[in-house]
KEBAFI-616549 format. One line per 3 residues: their letters; for each residue x, y, z of N, C-alpha, C. Coordinates in Angstrom, 1 decimal. Example, Ala and Ser with C-alpha at 12.3 -4.5 7.8 and 13.67 -1.06 7.14 Angstrom:
2
AS) 13.2,-5.7,7.8,12.3,-4.5,7.8,13.2,-3.3,7.8; 12.8,-2.2,7.1,13.7,-1.1,7.1,12.9,0.0,7.9 $
//
This chain:
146
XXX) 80.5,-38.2,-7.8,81.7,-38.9,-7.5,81.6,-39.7,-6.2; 81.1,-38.9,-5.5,80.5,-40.3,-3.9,80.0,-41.3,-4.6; 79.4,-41.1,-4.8,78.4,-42.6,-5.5,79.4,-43.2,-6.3 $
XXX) 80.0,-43.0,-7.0,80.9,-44.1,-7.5,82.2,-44.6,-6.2; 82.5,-43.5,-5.4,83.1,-44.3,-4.4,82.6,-45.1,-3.2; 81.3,-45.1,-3.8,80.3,-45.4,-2.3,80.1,-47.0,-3.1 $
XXX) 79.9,-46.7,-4.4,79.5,-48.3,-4.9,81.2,-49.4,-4.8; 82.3,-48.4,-5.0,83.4,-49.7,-5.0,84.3,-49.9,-3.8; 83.4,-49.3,-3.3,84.1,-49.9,-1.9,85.4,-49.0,-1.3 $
XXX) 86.3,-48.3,-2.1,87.4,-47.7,-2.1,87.4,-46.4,-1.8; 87.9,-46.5,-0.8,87.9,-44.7,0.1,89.0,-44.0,-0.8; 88.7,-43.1,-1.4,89.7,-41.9,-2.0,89.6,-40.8,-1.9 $
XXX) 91.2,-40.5,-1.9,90.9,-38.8,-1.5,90.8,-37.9,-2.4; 90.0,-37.0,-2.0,89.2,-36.3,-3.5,90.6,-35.2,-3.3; 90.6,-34.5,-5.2,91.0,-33.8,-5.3,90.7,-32.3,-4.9 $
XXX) 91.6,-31.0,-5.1,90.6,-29.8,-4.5,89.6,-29.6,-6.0; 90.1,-30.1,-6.8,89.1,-29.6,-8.4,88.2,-30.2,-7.9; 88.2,-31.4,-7.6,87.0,-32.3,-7.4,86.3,-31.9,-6.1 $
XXX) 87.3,-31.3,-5.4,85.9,-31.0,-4.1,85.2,-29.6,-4.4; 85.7,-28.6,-5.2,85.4,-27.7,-5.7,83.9,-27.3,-6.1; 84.2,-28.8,-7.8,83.3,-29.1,-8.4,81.7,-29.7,-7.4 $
XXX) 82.3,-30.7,-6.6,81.0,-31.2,-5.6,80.3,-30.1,-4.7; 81.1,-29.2,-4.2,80.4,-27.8,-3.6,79.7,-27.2,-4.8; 80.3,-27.4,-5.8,79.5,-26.1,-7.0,78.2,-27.0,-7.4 $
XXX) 78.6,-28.6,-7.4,77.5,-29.0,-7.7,76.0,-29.3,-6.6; 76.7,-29.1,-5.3,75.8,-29.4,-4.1,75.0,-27.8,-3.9; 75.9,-26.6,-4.3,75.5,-25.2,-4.6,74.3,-25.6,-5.7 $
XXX) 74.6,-26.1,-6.3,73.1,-25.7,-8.2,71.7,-26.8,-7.4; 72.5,-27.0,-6.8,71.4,-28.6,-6.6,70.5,-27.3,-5.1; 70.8,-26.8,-4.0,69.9,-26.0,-3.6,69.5,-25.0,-4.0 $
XXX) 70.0,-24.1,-5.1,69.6,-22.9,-5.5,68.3,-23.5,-7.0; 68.7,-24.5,-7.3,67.5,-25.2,-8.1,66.4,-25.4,-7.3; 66.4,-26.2,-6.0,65.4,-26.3,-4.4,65.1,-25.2,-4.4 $
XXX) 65.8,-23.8,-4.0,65.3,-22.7,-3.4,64.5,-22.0,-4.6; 65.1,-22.1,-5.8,64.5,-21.6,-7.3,63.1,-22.3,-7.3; 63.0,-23.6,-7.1,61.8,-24.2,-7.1,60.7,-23.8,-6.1 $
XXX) 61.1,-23.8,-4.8,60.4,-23.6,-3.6,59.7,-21.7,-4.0; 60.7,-20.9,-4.3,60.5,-19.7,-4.8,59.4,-19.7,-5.6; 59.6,-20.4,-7.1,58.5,-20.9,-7.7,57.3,-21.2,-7.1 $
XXX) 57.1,-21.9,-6.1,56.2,-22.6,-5.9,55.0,-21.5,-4.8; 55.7,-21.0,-4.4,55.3,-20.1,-3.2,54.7,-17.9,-4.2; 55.5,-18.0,-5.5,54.9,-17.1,-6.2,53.5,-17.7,-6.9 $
XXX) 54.0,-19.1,-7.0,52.4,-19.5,-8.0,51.5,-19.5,-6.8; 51.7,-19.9,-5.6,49.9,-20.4,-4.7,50.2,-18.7,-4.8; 51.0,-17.7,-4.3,50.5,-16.5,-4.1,49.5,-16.1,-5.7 $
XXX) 50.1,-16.5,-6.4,49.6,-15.8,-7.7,47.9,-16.7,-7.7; 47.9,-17.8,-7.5,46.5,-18.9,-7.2,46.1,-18.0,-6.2; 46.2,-17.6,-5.0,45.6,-17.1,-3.8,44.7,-15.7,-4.6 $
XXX) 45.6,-15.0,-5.4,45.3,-13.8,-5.7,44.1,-13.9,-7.2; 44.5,-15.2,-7.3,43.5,-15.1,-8.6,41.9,-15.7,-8.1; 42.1,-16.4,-7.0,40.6,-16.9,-5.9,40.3,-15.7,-5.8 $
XXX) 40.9,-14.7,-5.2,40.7,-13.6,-4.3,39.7,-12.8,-4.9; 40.3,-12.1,-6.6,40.0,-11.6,-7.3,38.5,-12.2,-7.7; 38.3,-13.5,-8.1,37.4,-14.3,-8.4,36.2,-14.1,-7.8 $
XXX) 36.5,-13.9,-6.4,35.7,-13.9,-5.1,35.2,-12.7,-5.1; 36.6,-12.0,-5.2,36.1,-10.5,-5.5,34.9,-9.7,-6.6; 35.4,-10.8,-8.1,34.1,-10.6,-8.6,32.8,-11.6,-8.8 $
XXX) 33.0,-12.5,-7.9,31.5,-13.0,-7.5,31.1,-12.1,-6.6; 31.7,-11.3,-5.4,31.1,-10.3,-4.7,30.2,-9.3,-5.4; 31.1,-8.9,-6.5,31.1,-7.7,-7.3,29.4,-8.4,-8.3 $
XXX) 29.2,-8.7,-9.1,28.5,-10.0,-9.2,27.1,-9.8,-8.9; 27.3,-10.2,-7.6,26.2,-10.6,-6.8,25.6,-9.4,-5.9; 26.9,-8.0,-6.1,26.4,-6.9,-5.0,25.5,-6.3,-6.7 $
XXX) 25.6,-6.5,-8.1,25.7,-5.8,-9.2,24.1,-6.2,-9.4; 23.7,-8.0,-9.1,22.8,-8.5,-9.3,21.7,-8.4,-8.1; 22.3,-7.7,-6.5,21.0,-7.1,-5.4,20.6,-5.8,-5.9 $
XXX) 21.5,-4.8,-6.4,21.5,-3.8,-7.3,20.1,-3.6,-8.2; 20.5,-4.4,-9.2,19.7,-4.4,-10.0,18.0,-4.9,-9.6; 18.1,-6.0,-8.5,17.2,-6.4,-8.3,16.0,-5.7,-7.5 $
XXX) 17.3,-4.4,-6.8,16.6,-3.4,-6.3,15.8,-2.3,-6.9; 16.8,-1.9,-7.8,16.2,-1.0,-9.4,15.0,-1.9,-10.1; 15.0,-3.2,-10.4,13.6,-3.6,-10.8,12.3,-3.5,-9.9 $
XXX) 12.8,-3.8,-9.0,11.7,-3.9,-7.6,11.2,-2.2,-7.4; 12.3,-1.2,-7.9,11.8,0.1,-7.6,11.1,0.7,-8.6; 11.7,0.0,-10.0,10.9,0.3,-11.3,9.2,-0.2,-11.3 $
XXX) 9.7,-1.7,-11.0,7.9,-1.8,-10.5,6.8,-1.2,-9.6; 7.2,-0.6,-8.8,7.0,-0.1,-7.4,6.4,1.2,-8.5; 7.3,1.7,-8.9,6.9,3.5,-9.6,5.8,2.8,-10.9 $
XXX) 5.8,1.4,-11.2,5.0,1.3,-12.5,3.7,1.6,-11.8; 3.1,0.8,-10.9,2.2,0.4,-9.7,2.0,1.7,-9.4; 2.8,2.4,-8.9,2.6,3.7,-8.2,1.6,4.8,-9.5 $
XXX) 2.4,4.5,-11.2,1.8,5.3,-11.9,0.6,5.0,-12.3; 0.7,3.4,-12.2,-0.9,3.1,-12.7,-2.2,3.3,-11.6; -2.0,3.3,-10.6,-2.9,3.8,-9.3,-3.1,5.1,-9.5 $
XXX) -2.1,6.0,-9.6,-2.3,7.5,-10.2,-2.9,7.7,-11.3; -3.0,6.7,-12.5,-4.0,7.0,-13.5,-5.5,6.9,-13.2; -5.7,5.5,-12.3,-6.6,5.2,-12.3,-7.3,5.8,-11.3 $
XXX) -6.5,6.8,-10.3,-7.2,7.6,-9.0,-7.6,8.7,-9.9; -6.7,9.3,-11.2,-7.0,9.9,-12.3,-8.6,10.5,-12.6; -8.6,8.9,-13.4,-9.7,8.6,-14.2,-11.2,8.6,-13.5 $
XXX) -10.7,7.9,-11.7,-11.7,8.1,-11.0,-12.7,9.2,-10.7; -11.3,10.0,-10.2,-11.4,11.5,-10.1,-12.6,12.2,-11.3; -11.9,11.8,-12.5,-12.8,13.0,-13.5,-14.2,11.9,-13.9 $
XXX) -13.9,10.8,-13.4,-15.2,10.4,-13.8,-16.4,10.6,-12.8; -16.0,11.0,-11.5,-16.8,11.3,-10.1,-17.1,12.7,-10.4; -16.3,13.8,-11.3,-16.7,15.0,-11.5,-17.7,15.3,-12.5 $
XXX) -17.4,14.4,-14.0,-18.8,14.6,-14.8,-19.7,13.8,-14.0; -19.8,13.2,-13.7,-21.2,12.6,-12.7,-22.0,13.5,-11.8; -20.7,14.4,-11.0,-21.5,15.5,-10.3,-22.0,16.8,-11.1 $
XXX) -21.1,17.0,-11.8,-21.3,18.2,-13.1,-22.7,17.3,-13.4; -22.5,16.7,-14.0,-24.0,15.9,-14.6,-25.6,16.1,-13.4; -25.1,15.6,-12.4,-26.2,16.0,-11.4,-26.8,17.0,-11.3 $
XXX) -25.4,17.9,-11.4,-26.1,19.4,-11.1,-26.6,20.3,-12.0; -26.4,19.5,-12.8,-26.6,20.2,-14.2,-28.5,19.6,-14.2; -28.8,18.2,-13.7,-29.8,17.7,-13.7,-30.5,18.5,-12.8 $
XXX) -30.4,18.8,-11.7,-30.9,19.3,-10.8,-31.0,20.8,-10.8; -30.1,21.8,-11.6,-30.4,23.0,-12.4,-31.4,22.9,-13.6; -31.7,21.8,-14.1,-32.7,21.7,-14.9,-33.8,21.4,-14.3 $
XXX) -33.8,20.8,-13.4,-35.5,20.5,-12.3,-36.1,22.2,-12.2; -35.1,22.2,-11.3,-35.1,23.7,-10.5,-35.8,24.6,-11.6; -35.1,24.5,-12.9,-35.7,25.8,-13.9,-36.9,25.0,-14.5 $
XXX) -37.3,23.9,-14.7,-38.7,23.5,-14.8,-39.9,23.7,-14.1; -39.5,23.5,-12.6,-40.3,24.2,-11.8,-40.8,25.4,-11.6; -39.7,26.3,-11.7,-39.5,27.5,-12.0,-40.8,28.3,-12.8 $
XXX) -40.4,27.4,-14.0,-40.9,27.9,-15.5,-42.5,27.5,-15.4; -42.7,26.3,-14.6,-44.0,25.9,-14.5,-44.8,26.3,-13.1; -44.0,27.1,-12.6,-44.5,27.9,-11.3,-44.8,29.7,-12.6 $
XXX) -44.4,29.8,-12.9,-44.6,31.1,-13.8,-46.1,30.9,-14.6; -45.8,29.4,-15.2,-47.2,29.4,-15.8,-48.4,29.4,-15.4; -47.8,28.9,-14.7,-49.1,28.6,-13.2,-49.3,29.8,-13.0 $
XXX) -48.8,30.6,-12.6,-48.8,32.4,-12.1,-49.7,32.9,-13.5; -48.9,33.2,-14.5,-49.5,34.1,-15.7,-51.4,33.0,-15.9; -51.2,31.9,-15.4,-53.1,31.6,-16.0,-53.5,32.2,-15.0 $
XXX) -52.9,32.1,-13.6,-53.7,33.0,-12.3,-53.9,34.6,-12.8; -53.4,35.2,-13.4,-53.4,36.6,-13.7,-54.0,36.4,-14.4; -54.0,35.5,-16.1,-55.1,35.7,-17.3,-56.2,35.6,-16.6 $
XXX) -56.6,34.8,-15.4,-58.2,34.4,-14.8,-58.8,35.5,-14.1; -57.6,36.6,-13.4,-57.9,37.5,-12.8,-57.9,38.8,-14.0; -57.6,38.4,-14.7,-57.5,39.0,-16.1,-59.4,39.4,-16.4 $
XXX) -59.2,38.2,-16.9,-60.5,38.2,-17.1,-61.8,38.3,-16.5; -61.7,37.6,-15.1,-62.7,38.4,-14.3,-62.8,39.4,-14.0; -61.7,40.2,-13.6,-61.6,41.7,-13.2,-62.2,42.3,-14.4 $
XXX) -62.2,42.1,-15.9,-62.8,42.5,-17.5,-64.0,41.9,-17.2; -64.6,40.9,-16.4,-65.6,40.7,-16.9,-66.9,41.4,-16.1; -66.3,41.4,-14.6,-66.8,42.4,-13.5,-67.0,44.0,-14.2 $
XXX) -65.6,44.4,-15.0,-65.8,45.7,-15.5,-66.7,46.0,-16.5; -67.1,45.4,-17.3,-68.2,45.1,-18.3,-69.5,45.0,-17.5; -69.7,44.0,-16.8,-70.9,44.2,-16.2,-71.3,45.5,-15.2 $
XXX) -70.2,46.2,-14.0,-70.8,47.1,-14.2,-70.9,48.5,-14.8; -70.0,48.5,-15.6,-70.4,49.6,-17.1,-72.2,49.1,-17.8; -72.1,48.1,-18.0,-73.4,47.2,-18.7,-74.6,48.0,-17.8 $
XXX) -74.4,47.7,-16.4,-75.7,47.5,-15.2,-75.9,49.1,-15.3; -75.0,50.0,-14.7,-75.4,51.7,-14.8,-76.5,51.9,-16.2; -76.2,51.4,-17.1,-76.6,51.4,-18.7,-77.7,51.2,-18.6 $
XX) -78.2,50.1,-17.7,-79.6,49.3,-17.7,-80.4,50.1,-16.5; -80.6,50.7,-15.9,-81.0,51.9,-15.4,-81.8,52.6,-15.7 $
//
């Protein structure tokens, strides 16, 4: 209603309905503003909260993906760890038939020598064998020839 009295020039005096109505309408016209402003201030909070969360799971994310990166790094660490233990393993029992083998070689020398030190002995006895028989014969023989 201003505006039409503002456009003809003509100062009038408003009625109370009509000043009524302009308070009820000047009332909807800020509670629309403060409705809005209200609006506006739940949506960045609700925007703020949905960054936050976002952030929260890129955190979440990226703490999930050092995580894991740590579990692979430790999985490999134990693969490494088991394959060194096989192969300190394998070292192990292959350094023991080698020495089992040695000594098993060198328990065979030992009883070759052995065995060939005996033979050696029993022909020294057969020779003493037989000289001592052959001595005995001759002098049984020599009293005879007498």
């Amino acid at each position: 209603m201003r505006d039409e009295e503002k456009a003809s020039g003509i100062d009038t005096d408003l009625s109370d309905v009509e000043k009524a109505l302009e308070e009820i309408v000047e009332k909807e016209a800020v509670v629309e503003e403060t409705a809005q402003n209200d609006k506006k201030k739940v949506d960045s909070a609700k925007a703020a909260e949905m960054r936050y969360r976002a952030l929260e799971n890129l955190g979440g994310t990226q703490k999930r993906q050092r995580k894991d990166e740590l579990e692979n790094e430790t999985v490999a660490r134990a693969k490494r760890r088991r394959k060194m233990q096989l192969q300190n393993q394998r070292l192990e029992a292959e350094s023991k038939k080698e020495e089992q083998s040695k000594e098993q070689q060198d328990l065979m020398q030992v009883m070759q020598q052995q065995t060939k030190q005996q033979q050696e002995q029993m022909q020294k006895f057969q020779k003493m064998f037989t000289l001592m028989q052959q001595q005995q014969s001759q002098i049984i023989i020599k009293p005879l020839v007498i």
